[in-house]
C-alpha positions in Angstrom: -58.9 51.9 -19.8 -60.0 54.8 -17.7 -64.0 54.3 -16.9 -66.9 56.7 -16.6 -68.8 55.9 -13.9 -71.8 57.3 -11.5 -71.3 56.7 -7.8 -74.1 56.3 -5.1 -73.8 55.7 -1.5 -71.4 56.3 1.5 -67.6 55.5 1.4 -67.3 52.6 3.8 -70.2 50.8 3.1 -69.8 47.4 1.1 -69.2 48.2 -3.1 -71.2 47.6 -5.3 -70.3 47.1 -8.9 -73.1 47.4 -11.5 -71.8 46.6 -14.7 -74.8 47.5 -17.6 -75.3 45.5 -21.2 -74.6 45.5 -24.7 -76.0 49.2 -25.8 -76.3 50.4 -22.3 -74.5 52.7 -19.6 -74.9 54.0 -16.3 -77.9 56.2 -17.2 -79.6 53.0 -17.2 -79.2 51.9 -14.0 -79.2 55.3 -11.8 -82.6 54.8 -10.3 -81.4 51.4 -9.1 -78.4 52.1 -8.0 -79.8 54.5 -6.0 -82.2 52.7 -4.4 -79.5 49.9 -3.6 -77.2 52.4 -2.2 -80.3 53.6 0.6 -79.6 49.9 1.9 -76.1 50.5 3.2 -74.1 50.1 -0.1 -71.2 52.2 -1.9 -72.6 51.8 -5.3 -71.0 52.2 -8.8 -71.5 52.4 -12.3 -69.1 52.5 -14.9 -69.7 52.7 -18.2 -67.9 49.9 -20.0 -65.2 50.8 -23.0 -67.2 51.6 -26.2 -70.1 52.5 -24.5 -71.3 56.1 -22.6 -69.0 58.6 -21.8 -65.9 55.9 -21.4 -63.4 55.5 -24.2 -63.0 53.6 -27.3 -61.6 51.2 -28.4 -61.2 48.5 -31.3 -60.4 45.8 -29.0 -64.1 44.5 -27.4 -63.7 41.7 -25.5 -64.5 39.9 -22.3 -60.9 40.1 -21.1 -60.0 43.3 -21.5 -63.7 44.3 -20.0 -62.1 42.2 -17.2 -58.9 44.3 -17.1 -60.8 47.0 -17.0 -62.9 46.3 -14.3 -59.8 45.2 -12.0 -58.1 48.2 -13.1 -61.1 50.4 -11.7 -60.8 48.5 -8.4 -57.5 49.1 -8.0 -57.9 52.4 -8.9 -60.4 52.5 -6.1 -58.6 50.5 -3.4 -61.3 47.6 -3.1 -60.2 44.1 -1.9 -63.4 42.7 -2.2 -66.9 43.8 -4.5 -69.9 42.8 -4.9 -71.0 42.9 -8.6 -74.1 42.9 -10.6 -74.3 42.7 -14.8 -77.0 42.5 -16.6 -76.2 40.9 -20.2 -72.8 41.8 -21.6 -72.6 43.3 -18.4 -73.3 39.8 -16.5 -70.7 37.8 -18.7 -68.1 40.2 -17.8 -69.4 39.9 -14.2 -68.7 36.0 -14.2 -65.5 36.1 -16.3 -63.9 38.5 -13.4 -65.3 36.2 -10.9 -63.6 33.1 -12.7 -60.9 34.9 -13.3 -60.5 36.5 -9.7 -62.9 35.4 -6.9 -60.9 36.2 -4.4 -62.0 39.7 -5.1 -65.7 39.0 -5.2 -67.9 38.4 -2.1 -71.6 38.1 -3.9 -72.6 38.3 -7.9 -75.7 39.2 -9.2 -76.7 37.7 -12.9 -79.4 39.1 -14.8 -80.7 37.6 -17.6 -77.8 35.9 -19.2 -75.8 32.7 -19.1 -72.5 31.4 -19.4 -73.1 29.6 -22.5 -72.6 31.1 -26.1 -75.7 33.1 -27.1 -77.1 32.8 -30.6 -78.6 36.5 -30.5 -75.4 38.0 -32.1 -77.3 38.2 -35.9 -80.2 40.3 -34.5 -77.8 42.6 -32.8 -75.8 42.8 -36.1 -78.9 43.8 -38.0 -79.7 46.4 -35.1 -76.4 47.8 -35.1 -76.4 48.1 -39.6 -79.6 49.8 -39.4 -77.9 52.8 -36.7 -75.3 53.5 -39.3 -77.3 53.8 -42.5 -78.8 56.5 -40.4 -77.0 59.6 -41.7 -77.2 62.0 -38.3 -75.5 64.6 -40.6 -78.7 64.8 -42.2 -81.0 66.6 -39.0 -80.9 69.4 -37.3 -83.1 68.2 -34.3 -82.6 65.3 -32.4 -85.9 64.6 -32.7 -86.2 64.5 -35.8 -83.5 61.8 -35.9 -85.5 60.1 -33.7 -88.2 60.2 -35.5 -86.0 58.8 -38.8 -85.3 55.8 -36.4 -88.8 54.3 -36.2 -88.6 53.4 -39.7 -85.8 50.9 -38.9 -86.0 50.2 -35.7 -89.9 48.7 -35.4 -89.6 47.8 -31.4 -90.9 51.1 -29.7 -89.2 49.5 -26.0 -86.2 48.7 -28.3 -85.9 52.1 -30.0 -85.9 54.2 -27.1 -83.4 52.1 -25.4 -81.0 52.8 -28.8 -82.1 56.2 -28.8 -80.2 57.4 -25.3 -77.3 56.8 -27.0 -77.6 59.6 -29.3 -76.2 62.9 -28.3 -74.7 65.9 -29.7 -71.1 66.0 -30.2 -70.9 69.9 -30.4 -73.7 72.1 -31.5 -74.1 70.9 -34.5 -73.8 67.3 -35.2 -75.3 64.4 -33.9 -73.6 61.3 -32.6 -74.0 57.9 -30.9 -72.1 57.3 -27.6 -71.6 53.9 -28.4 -69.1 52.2 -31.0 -70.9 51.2 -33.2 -68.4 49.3 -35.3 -66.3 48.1 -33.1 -68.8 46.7 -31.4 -70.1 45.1 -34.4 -66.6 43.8 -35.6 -66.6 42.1 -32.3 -69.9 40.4 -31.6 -68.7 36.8 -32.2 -66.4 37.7 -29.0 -69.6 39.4 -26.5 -71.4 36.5 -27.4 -68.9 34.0 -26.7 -69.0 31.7 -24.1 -67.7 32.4 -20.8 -64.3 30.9 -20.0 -63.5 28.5 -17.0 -61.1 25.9 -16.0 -63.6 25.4 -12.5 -66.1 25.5 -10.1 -66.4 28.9 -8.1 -67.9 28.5 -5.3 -69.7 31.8 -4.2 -72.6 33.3 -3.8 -74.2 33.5 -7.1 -77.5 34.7 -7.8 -79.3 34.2 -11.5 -82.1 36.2 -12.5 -83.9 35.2 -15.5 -87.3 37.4 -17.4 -89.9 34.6 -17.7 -90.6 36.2 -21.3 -86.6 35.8 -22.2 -84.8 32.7 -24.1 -81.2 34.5 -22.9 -81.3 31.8 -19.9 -83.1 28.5 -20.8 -83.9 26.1 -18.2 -81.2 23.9 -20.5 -78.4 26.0 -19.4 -79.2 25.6 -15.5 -76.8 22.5 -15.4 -74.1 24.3 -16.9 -74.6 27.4 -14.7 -74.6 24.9 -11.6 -71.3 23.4 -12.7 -69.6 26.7 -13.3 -71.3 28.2 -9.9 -72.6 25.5 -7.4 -74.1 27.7 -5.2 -75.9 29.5 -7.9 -79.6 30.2 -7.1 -81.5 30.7 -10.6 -85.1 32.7 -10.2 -87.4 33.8 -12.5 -89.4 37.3 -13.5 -92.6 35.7 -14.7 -93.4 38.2 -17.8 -90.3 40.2 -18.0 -88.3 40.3 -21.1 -84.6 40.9 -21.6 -84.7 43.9 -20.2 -86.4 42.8 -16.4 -84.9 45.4 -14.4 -86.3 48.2 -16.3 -90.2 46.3 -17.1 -90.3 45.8 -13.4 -88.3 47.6 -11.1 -89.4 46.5 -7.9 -89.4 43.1 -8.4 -86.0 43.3 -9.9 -84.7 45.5 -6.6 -86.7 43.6 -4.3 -85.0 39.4 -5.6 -81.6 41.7 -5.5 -82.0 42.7 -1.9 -83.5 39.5 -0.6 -80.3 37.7 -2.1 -77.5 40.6 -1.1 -79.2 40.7 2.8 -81.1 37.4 3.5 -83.8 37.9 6.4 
């Protein structure tokens, strides 16, 4: 599938793949990805299928978020990447590093695990609430978003969802993401990650101290799938640890991608 993405950096200097979660895209990560890119890398951002300004699709899954990925490298003429997912984003990160690490020099995890997650039901119930929302119904975006704070109670939470709405044409509302698709499919984004092996490559976990996404139950597995995976914590960031604390986030990413 052919990707939207936002690119940052100089051609020649080392790529840098940042691959966004479950409701996200590349808006999300533009202030990052800039500052990454002012340290010598080629940065992109795609927007994975069903989500932003890249296509849709029924099929949601980690492998064909896989294909996708490789296709954009080959598209792009990289032999090697460095990546960094946060989330969804992070599981398809480490499935395209099973699945091909001789394309991968460094990964950067944030705030998810290999294992199977048991936050699919929340999602689901996010997800049922944005389509009883009849957009149809306003004639101001604000006013829509307004209309979501009725069933979306998390203010951090709903203004996250919100980004996703836009206008189609002048005058109707719409949500970037797939909405069902991705909810036909959540038993497969929150699947475990697949591996016959150890990887051994630089692999860098980065867990919010205020998240239960990565336990301290599932640093064994992660140290079997990646044996050289280093595992840090955000101490009072939540799910979301590279937008609650920025330059924290940027300065663990920096310290892992160019040691002193």
């Amino acid at each position: 599938m052919q990707l939207f993405y936002r690119e940052f950096g100089k051609p020649g200097h080392q790529p840098l793949i940042i691959l966004h979660g479950l409701f996200g895209m590349s808006d999300n990560w533009v202030s990052i990805g800039r500052r990454i890119a002012d340290e010598n890398y080629h940065v992109f951002i795609p927007d994975q299928r069903n989500h932003g300004r890249s296509g849709h699709s029924n099929i949601h899954n980690y492998e064909a978020m896989v294909d996708d990925l490789y296709e954009f490298l080959e598209e792009k003429e990289f032999e090697k990447i460095t990546l960094l997912g946060h989330s969804m984003g992070g599981k398809t990160a480490m499935q395209f590093t099973v699945d091909y690490p001789e394309r991968v020099m460094k990964m950067i995890v944030a705030d998810i695990s290999p294992a199977a997650s048991l936050h699919g039901d929340n999602h689901k119930s996010i997800i049922s609430a944005l389509l009883e929302l009849d957009l149809s119904r306003y004639d101001d975006r604000q006013e829509a978003v307004d209309a979501m704070k009725s069933i979306i109670a998390n203010d951090r939470l709903r203004q996250f969802l919100q980004k996703n709405l836009y206008w189609k044409d002048r005058a109707n509302l719409g949500w970037r993401i797939n909405l069902e698709a991705v909810r036909d499919n959540l038993p497969e984004i929150f699947r475990a990650v697949d591996s016959t092996g150890p990887i051994n490559l630089p692999v860098f976990f980065l867990r919010g101290g205020a998240s239960d996404y990565v336990q301290d139950a599932h640093i064994p597995e992660i140290r079997k799938m990646f044996p050289q995976a280093i595992v840090r914590t955000l101490d009072a960031a939540s799910h979301w640890l590279h937008a609650e604390q920025p330059d924290a986030f940027i300065k663990e990413v920096l310290y892992f991608l160019n040691p002193v």
